[in-house]
Biopython code that builds the backbone (N, CA, C, O; Angstrom):
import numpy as np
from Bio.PDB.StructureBuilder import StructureBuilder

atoms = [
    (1, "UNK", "N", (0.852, -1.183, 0.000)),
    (1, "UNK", "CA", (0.000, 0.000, 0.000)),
    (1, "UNK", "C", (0.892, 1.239, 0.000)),
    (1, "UNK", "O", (2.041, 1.197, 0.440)),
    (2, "UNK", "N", (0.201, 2.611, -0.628)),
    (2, "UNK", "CA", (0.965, 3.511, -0.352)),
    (2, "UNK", "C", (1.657, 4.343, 0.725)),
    (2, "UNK", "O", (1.069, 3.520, 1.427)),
    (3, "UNK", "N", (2.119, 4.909, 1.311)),
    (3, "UNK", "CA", (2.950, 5.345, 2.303)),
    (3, "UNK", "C", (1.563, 6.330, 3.209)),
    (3, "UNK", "O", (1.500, 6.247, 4.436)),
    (4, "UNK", "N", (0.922, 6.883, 2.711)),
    (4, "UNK", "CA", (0.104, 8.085, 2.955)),
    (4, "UNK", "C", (-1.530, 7.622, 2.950)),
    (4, "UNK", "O", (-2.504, 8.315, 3.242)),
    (5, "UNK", "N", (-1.490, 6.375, 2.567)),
    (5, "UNK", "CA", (-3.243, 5.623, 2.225)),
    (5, "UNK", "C", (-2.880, 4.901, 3.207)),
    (5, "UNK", "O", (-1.768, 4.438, 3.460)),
    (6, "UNK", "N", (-4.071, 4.794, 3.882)),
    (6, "UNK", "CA", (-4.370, 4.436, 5.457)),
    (6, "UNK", "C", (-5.543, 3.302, 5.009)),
    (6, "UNK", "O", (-6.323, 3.468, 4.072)),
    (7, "UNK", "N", (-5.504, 2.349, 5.713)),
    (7, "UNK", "CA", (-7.058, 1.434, 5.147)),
    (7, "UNK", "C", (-7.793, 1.622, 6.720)),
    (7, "UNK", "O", (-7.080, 2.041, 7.631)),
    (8, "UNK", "N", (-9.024, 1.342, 6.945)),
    (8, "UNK", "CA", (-9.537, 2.039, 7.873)),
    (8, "UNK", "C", (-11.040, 1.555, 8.157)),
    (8, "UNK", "O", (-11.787, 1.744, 7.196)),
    (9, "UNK", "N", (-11.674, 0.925, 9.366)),
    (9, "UNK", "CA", (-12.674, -0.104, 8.906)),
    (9, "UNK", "C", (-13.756, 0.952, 8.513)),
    (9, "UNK", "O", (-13.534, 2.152, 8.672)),
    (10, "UNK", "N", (-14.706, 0.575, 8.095)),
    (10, "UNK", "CA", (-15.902, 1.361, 7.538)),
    (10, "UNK", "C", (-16.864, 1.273, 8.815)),
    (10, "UNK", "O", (-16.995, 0.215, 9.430)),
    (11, "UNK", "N", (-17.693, 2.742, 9.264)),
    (11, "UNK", "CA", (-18.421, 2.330, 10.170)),
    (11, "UNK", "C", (-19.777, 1.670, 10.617)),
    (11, "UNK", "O", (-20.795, 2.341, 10.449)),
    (12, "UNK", "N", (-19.864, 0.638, 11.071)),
    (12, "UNK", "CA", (-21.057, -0.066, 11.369)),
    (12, "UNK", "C", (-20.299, -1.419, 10.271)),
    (12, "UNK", "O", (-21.065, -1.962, 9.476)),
    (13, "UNK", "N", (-19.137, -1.773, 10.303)),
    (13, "UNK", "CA", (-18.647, -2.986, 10.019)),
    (13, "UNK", "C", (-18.274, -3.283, 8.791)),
    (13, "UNK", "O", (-17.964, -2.274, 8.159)),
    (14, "UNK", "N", (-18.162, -4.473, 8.083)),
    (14, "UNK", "CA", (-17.971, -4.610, 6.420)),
    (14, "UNK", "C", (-16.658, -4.213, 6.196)),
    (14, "UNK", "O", (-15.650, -4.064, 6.886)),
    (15, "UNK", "N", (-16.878, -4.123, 5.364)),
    (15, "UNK", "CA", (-15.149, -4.181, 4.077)),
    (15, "UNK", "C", (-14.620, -2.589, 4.815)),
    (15, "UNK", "O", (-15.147, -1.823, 5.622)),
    (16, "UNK", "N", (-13.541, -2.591, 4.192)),
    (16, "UNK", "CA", (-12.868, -1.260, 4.509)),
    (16, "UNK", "C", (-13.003, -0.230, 3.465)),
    (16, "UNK", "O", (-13.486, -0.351, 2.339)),
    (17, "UNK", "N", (-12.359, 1.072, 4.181)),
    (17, "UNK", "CA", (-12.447, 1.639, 2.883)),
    (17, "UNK", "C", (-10.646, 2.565, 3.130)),
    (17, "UNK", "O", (-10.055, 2.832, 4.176)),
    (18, "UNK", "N", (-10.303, 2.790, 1.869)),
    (18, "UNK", "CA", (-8.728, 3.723, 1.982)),
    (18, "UNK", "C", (-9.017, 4.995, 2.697)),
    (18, "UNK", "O", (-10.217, 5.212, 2.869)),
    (19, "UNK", "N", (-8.067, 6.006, 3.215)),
    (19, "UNK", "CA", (-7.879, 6.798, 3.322)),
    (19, "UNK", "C", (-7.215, 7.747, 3.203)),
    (19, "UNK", "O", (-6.336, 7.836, 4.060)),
    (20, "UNK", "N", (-7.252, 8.473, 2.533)),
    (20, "UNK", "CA", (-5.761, 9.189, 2.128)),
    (20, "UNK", "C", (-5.710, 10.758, 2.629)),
    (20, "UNK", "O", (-6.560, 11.599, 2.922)),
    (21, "UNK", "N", (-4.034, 10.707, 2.565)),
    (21, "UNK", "CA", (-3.836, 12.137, 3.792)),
    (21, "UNK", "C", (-2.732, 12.900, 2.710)),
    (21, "UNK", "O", (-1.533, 12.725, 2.491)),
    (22, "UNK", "N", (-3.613, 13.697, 2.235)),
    (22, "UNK", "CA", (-2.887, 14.991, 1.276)),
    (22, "UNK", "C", (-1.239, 15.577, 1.890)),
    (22, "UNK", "O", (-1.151, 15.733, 3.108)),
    (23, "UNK", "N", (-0.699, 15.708, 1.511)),
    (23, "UNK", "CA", (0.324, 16.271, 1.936)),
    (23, "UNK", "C", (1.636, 17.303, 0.849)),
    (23, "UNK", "O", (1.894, 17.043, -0.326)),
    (24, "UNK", "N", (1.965, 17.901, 1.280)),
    (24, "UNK", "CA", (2.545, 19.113, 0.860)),
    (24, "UNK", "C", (2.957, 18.750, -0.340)),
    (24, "UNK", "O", (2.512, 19.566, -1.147)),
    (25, "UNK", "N", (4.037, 17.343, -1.240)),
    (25, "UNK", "CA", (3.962, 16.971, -2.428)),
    (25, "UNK", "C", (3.134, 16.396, -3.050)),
    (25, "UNK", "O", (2.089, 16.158, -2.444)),
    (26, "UNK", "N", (3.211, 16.089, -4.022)),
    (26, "UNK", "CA", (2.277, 15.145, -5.240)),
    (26, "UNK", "C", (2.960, 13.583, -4.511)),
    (26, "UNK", "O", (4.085, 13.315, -4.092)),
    (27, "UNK", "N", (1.642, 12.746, -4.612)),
    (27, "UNK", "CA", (2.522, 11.635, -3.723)),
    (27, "UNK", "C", (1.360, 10.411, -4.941)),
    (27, "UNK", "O", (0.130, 10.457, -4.971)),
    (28, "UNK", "N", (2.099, 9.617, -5.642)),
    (28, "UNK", "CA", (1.361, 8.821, -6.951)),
    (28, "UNK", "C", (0.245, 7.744, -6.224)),
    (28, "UNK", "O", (0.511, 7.072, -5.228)),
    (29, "UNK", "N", (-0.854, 7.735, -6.833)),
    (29, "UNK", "CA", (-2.254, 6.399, -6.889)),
    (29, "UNK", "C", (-1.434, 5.693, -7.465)),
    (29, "UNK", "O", (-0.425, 5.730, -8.170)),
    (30, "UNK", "N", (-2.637, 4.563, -6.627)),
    (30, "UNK", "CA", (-2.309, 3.306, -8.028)),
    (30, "UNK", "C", (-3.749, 2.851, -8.507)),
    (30, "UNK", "O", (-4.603, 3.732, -8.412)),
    (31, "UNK", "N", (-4.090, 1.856, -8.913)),
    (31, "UNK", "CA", (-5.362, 2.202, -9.488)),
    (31, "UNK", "C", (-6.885, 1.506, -8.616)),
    (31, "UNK", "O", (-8.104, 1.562, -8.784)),
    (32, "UNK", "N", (-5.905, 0.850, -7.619)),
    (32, "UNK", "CA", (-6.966, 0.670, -6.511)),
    (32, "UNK", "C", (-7.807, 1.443, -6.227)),
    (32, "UNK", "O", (-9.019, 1.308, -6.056)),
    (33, "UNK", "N", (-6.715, 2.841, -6.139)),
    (33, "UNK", "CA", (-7.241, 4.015, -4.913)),
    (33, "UNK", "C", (-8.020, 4.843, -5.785)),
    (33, "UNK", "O", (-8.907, 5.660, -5.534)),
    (34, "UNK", "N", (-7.428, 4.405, -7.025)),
    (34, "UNK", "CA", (-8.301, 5.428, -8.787)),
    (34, "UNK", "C", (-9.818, 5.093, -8.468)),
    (34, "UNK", "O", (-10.743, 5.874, -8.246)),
    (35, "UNK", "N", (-9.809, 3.730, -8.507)),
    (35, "UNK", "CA", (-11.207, 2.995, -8.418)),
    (35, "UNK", "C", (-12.213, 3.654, -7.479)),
    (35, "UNK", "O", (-13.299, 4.168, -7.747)),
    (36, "UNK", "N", (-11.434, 3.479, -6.035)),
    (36, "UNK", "CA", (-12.274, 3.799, -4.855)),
    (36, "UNK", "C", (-12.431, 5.459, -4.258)),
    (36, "UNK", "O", (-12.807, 5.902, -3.173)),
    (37, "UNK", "N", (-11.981, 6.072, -5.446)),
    (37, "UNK", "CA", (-11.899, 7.729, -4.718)),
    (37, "UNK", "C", (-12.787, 8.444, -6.171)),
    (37, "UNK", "O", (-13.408, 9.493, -6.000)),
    (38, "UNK", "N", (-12.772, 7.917, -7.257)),
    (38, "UNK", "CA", (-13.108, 8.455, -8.737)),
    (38, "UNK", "C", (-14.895, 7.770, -8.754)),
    (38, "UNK", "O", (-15.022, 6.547, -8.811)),
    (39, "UNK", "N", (-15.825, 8.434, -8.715)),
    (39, "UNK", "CA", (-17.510, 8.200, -8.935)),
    (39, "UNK", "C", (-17.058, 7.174, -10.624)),
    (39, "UNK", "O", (-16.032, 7.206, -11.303)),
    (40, "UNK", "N", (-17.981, 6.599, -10.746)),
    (40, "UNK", "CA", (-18.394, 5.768, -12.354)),
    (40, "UNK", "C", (-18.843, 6.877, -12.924)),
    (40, "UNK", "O", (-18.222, 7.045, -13.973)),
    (41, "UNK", "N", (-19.773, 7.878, -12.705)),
    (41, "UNK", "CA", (-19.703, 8.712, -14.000)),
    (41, "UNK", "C", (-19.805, 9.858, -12.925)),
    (41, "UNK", "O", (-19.852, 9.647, -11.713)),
    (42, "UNK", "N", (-19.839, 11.275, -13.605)),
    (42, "UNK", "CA", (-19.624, 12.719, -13.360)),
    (42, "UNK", "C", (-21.330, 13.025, -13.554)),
    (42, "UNK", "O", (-22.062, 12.619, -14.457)),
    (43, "UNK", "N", (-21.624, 13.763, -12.542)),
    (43, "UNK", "CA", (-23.194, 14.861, -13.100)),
    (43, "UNK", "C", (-23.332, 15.954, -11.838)),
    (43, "UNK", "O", (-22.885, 15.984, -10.691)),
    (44, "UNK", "N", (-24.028, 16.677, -12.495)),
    (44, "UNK", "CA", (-24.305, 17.683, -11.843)),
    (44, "UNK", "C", (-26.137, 17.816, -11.527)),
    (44, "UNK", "O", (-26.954, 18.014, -12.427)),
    (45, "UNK", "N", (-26.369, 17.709, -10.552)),
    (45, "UNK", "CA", (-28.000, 18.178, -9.821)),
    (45, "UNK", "C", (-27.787, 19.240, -9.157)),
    (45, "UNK", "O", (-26.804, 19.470, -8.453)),
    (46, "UNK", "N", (-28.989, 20.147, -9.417)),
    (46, "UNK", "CA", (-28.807, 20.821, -8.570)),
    (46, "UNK", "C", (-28.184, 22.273, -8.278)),
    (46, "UNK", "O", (-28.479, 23.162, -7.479)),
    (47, "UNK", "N", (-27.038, 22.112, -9.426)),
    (47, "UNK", "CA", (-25.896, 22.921, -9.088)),
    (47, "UNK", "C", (-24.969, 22.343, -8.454)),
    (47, "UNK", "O", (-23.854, 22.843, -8.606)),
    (48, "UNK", "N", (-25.024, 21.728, -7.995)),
    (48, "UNK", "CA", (-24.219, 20.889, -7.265)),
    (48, "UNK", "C", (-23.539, 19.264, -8.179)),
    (48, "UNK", "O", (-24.113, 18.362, -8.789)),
    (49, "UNK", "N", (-22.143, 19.532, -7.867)),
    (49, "UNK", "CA", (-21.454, 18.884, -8.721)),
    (49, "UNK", "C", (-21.197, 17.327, -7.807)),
    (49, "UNK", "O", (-21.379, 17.340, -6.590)),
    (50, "UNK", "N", (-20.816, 16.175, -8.437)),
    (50, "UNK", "CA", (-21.077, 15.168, -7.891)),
    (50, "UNK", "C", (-22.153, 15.244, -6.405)),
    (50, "UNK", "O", (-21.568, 15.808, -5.480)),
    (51, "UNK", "N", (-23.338, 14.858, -6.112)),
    (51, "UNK", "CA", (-23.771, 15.593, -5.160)),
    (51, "UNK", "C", (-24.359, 14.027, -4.431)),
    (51, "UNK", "O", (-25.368, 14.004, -3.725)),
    (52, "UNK", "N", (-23.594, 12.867, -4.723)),
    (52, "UNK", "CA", (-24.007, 11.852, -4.740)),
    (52, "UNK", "C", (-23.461, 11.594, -3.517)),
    (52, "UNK", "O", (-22.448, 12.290, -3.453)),
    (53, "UNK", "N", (-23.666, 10.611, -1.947)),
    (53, "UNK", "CA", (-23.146, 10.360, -0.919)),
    (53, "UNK", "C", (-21.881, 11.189, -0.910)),
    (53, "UNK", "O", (-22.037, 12.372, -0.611)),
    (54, "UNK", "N", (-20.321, 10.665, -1.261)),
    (54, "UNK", "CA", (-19.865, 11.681, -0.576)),
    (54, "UNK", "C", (-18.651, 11.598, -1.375)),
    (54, "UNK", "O", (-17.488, 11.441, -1.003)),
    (55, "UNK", "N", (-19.354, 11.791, -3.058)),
    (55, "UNK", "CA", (-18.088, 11.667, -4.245)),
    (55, "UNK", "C", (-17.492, 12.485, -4.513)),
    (55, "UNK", "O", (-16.414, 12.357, -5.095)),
    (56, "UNK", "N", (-18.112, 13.838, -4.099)),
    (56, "UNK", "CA", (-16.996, 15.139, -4.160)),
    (56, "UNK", "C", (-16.186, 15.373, -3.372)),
    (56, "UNK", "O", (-15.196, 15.999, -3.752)),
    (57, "UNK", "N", (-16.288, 14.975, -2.021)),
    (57, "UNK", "CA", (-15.359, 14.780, -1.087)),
    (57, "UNK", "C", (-13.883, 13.854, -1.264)),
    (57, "UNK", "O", (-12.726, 14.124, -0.941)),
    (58, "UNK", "N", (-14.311, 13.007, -1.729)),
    (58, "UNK", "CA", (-13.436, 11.692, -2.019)),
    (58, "UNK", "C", (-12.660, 12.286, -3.536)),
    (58, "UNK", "O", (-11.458, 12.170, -3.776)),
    (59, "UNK", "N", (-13.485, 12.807, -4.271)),
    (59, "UNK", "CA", (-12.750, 13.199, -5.708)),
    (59, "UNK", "C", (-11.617, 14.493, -5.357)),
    (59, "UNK", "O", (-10.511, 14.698, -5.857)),
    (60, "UNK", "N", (-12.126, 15.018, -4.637)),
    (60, "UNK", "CA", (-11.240, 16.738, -3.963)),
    (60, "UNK", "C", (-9.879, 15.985, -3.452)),
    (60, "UNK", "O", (-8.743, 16.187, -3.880)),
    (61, "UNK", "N", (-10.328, 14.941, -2.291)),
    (61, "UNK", "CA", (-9.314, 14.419, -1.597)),
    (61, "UNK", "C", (-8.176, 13.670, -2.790)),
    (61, "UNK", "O", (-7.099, 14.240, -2.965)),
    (62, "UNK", "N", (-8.375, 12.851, -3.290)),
    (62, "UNK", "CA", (-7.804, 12.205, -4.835)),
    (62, "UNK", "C", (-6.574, 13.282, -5.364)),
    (62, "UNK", "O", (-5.354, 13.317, -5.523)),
    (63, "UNK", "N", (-7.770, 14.116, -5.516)),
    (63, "UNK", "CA", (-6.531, 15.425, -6.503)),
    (63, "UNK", "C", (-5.822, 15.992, -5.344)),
    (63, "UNK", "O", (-4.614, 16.134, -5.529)),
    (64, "UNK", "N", (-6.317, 16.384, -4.086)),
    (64, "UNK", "CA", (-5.062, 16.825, -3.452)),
    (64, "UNK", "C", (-3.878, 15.939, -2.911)),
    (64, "UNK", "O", (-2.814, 16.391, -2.489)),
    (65, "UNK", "N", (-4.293, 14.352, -3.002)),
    (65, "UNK", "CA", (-3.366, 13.497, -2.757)),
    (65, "UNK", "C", (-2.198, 13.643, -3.751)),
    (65, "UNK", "O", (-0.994, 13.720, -3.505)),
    (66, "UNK", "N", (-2.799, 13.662, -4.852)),
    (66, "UNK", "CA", (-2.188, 13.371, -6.205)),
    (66, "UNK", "C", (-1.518, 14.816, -6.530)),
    (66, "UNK", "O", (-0.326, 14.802, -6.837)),
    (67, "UNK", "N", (-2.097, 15.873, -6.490)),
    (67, "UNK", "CA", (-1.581, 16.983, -7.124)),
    (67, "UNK", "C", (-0.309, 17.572, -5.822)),
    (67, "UNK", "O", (0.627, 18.259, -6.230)),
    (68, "UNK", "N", (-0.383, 17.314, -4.688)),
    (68, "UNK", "CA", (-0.141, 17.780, -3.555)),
    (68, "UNK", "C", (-0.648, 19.066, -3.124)),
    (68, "UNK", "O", (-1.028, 19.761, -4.066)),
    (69, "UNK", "N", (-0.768, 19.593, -1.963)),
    (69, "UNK", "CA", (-1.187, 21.062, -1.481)),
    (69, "UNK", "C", (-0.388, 21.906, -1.973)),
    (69, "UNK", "O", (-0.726, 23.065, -2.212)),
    (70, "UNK", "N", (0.693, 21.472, -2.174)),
    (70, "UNK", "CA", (1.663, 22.889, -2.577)),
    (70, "UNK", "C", (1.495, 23.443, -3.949)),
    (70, "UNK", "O", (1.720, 24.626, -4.206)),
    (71, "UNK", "N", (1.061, 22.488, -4.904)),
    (71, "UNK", "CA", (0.760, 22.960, -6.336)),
    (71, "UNK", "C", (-1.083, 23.578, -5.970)),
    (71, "UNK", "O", (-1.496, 24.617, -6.485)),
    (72, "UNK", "N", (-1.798, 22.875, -5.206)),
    (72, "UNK", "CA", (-3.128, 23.269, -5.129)),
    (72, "UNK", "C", (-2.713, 25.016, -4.993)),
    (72, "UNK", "O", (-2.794, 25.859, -5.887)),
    (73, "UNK", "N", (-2.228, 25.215, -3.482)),
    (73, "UNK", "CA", (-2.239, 26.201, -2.808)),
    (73, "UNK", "C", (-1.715, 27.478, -4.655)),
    (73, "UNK", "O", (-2.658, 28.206, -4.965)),
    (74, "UNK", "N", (-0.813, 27.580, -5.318)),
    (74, "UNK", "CA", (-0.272, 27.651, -6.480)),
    (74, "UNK", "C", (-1.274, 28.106, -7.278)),
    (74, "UNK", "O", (-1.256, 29.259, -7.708)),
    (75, "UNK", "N", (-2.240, 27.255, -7.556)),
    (75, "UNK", "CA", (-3.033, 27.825, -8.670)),
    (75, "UNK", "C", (-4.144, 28.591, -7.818)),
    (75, "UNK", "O", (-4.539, 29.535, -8.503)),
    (76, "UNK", "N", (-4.573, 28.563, -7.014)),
    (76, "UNK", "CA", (-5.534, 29.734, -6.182)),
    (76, "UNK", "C", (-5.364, 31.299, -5.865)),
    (76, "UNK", "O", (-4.623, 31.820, -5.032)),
    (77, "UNK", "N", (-6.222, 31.878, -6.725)),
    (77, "UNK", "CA", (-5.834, 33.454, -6.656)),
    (77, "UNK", "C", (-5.754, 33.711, -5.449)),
    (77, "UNK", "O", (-5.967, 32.979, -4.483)),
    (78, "UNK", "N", (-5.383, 34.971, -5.509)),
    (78, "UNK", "CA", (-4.757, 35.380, -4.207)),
    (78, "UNK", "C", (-5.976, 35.429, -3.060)),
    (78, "UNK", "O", (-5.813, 34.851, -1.985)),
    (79, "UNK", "N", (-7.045, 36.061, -3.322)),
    (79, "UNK", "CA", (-8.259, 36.461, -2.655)),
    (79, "UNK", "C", (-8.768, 35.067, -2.067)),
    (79, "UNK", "O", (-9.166, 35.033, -0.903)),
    (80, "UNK", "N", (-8.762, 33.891, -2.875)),
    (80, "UNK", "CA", (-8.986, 32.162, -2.026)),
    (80, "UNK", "C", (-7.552, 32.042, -0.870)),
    (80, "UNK", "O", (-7.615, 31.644, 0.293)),
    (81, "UNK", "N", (-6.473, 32.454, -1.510)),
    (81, "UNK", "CA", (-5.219, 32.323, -0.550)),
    (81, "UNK", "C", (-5.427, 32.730, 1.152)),
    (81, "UNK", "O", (-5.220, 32.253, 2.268)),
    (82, "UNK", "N", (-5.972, 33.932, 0.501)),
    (82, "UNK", "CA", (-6.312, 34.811, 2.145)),
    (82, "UNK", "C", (-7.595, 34.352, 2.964)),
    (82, "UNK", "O", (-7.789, 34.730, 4.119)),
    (83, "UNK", "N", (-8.379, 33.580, 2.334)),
    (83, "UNK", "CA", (-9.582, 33.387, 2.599)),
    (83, "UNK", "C", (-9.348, 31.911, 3.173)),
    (83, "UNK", "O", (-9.987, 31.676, 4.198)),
    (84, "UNK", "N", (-8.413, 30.714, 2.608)),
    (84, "UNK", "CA", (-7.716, 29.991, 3.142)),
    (84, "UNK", "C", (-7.352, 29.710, 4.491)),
    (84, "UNK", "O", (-7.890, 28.905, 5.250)),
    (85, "UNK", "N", (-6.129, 30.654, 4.767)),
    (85, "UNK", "CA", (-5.740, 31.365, 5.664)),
    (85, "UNK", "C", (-6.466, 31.641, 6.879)),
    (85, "UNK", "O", (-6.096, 31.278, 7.996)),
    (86, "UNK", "N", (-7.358, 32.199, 6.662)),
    (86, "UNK", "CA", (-8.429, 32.983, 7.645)),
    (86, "UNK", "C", (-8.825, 31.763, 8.211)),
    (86, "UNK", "O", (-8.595, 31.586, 9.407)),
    (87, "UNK", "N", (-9.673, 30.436, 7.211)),
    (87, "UNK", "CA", (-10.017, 29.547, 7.613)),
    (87, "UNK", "C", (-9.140, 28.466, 8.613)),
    (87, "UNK", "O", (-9.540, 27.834, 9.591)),
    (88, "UNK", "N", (-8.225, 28.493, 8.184)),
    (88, "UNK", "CA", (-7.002, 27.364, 8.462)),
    (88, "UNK", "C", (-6.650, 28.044, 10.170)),
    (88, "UNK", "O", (-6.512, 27.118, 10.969)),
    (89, "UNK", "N", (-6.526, 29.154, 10.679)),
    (89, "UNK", "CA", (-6.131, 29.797, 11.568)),
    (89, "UNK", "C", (-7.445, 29.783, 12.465)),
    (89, "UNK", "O", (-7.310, 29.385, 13.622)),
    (90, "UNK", "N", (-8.656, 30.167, 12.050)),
    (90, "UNK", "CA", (-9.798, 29.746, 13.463)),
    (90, "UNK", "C", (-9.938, 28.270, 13.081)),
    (90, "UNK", "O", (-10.960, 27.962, 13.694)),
    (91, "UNK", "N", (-9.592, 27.350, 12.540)),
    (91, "UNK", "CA", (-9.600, 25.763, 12.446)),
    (91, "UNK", "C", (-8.474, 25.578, 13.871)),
    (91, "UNK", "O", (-8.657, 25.065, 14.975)),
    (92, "UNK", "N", (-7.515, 26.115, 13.375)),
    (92, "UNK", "CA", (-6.676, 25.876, 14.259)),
    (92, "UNK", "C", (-6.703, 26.030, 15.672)),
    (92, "UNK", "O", (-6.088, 25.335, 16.481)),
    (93, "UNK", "N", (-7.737, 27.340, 16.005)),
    (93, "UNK", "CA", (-7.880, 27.645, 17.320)),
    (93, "UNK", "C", (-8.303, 26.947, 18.311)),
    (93, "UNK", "O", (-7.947, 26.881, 19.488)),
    (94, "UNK", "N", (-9.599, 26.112, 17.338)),
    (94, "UNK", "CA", (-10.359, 25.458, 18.138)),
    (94, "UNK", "C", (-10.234, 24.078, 18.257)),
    (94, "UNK", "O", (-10.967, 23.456, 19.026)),
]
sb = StructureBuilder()
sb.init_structure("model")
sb.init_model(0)
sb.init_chain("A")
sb.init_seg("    ")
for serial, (resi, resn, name, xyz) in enumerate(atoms, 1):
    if name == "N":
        sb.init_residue(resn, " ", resi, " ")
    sb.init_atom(name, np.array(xyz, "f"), 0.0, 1.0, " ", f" {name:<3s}", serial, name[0])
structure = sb.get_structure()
């Protein structure tokens, strides 16, 4: 398994599911984790993009595994940067 994918029981029992913990580089899938983090198809309801149990969550997490935070943080204008920030610092407080 990968260094950073955690397997982790699922709650109320059954199979497991991965977990993965983003971190400051790009750190590579393999296609296990492709499988279990990527929805079968893409849609939008709603306005709301994958809005299915909890595939946008899992798809966000994917790319920041894969892309790392430091390239994320990179492409975000400045005004998300600070807004970031703001967030990350009362996260932190509490």
């Amino acid at each position: 398994m990968l260094e950073n994918a955690h397997i982790v029981p699922k709650h109320g029992g059954g199979n497991v599911d991965l977990m993965l913990i983003p971190k400051k580089e790009p750190q590579p899938i393999n296609y296990k984790i492709y499988e279990e983090y990527t929805p079968g198809k893409l849609e939008m309801v709603r306005g709301k993009f994958l809005p299915f149990d909890n595939d946008l969550e899992n798809m966000l997490v994917l790319c920041l595994y894969n892309m790392g935070i430091r390239e994320f943080i990179s492409i975000l204008p400045q005004e998300s940067k600070e807004e970031l920030l703001e967030l990350l610092q009362q996260d932190l407080k509490e």
